[in-house]
N, C-alpha and C positions, 0 to 999 in steps of 0.2 A: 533429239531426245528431250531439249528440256520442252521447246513448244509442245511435245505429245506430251509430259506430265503437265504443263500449265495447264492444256486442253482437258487434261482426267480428272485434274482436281476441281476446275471451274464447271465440269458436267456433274459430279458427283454434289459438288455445293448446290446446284442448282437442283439437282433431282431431290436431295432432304429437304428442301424447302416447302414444298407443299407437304408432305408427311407432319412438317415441326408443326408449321402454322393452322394449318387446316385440315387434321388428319379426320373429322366427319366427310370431308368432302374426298379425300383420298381414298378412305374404302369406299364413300358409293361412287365412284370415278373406277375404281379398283372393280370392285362387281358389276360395274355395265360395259367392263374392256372384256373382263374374261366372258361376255357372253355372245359380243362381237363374231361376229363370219370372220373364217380366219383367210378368207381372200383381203379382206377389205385392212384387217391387221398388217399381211404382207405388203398389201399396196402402201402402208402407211409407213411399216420400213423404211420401204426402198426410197419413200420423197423423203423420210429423216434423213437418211443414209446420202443422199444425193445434195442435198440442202448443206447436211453438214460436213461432206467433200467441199462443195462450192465455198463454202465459208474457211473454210482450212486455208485452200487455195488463196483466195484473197489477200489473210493471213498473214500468210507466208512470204508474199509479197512485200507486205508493208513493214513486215516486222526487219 
């Protein structure tokens, strides 16, 4: 439990980061995702999704 809250808190920090610093480029970042094919959206999932099992994995190990 605590590596999954270190894990929530370290992605949440990382995700306000571009909104704090560079929030011109987050909504046009923001406006060209939601206009994106949403095949290409889920293929992008699934590699996050997959990328950051793998990295957990690692992780988990070392830690």
């Amino acid at each position: 439990m605590k590596l999954f809250l270190m894990v929530l808190g370290f992605t949440i920090l990382i995700e306000g980061c571009m909104p704090f610093f560079t929030p011109k480029l987050y909504k046009k970042f923001t406006a060209e995702i939601s206009q994106a094919d949403e095949k290409i959206l889920r293929i992008l999932g699934f590699v996050a999704i997959i990328i950051g099992l793998l990295i957990l994995y690692y992780a988990k190990g070392r830690l």
